[in-house]
C-alpha positions as CSV (number, residue, x, y, z in Angstrom):
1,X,9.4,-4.4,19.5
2,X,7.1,-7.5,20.0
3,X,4.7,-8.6,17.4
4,X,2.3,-7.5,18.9
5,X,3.0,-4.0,19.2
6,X,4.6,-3.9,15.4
7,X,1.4,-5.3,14.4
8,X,-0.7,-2.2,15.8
9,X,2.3,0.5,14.6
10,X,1.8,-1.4,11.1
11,X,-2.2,-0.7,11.5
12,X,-1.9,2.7,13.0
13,X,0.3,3.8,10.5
14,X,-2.0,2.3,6.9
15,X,-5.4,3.6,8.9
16,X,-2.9,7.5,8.6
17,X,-1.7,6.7,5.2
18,X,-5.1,5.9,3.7
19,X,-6.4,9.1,5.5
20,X,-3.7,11.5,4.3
21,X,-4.2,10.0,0.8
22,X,-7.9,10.7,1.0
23,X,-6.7,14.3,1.9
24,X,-4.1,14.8,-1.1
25,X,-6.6,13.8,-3.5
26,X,-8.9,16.1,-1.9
27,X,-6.4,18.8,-2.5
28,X,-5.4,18.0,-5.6
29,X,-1.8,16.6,-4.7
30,X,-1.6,13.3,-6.6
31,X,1.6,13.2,-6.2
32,X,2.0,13.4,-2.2
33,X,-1.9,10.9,-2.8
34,X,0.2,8.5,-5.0
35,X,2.9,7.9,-2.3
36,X,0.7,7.5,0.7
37,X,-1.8,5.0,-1.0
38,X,1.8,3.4,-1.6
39,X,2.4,3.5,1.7
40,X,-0.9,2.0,2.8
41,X,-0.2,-0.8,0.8
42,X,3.2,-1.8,2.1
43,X,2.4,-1.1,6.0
44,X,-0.6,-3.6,5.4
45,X,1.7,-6.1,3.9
46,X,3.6,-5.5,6.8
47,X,0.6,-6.4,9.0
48,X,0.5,-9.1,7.8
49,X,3.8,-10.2,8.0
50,X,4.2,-9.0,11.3
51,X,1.1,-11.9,12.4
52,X,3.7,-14.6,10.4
53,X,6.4,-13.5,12.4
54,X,8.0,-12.1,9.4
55,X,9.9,-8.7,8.9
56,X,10.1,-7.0,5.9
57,X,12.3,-4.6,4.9
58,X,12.5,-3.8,1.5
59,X,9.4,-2.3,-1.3
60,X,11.2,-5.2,-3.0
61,X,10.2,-7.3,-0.3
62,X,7.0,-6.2,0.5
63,X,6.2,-6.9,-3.3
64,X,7.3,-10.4,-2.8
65,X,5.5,-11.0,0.4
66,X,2.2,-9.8,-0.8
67,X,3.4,-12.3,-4.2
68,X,3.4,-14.8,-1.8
69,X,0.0,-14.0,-0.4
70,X,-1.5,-13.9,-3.7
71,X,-0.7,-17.4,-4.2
72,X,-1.3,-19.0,-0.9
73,X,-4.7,-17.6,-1.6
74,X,-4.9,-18.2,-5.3
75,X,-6.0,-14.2,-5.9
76,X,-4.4,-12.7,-9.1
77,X,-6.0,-9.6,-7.6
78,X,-3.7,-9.0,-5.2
79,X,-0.5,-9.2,-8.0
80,X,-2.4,-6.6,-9.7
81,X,-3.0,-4.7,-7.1
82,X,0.7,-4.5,-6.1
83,X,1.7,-3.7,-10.0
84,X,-0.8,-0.5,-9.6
85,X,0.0,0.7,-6.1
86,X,4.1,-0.1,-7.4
87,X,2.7,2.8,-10.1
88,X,1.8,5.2,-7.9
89,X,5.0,4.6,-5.7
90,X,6.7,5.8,-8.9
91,X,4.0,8.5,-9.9
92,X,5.5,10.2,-6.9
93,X,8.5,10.7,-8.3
94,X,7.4,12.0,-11.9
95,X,3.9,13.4,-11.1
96,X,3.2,12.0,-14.6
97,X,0.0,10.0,-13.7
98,X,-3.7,11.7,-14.9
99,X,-5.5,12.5,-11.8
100,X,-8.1,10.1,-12.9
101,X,-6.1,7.4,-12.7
102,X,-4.5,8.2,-9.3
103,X,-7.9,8.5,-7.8
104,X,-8.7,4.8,-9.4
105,X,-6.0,3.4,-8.1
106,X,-6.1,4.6,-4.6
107,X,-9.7,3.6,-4.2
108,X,-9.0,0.1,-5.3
109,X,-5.2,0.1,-2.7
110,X,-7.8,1.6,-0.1
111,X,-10.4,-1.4,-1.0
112,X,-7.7,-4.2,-1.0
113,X,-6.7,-2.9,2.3
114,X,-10.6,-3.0,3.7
């Protein structure tokens, strides 16, 4: 797939994720809200790699990447963002999170993303 066209399947799919998330809370499914805002977070890191001619592969490498970023632009916000969204990757999992908190958190993934 050229650039190009991952680039568009990368922003196709966080425009969906950030939608379904906005659903799940609506629902009350912070667990299935957790994972998506997740999601919206790594396909936009993807994006972004994607322009760089970069793949990535990994969460492990998405965290990295968007590390990277941070630094290039000298934003601790965006480390802190990844150490939250990387908490509701794992609230999926244990469905252990307040819903407050979920609903914080994926405002401020669906923010970072804007």
């Amino acid at each position: 797939m050229k650039a190009n066209g991952k680039l568009k399947k990368y922003l196709y799919l966080n425009n969906k994720y950030i939608t379904d998330s906005d659903e799940y809370l609506r629902k009350g499914d912070y667990a299935q809200a957790s994972e998506r805002s997740w999601g919206a977070m790594v396909t936009i890191a993807k994006a972004i790699a994607s322009q760089r001619s970069k793949t990535i592969k990994t969460h492990e490498g998405a965290k990295f990447f968007l590390a990277e970023i941070a630094r290039e632009l000298k934003d601790a916000s965006i480390n802190n963002t990844i150490l939250i969204a990387d908490a509701l990757h794992q609230n999926f999992y244990e469905d252990s999170a307040h819903h407050d908190t979920v609903k914080e958190v994926a405002k401020t993934i669906k923010q970072f993303v804007k």
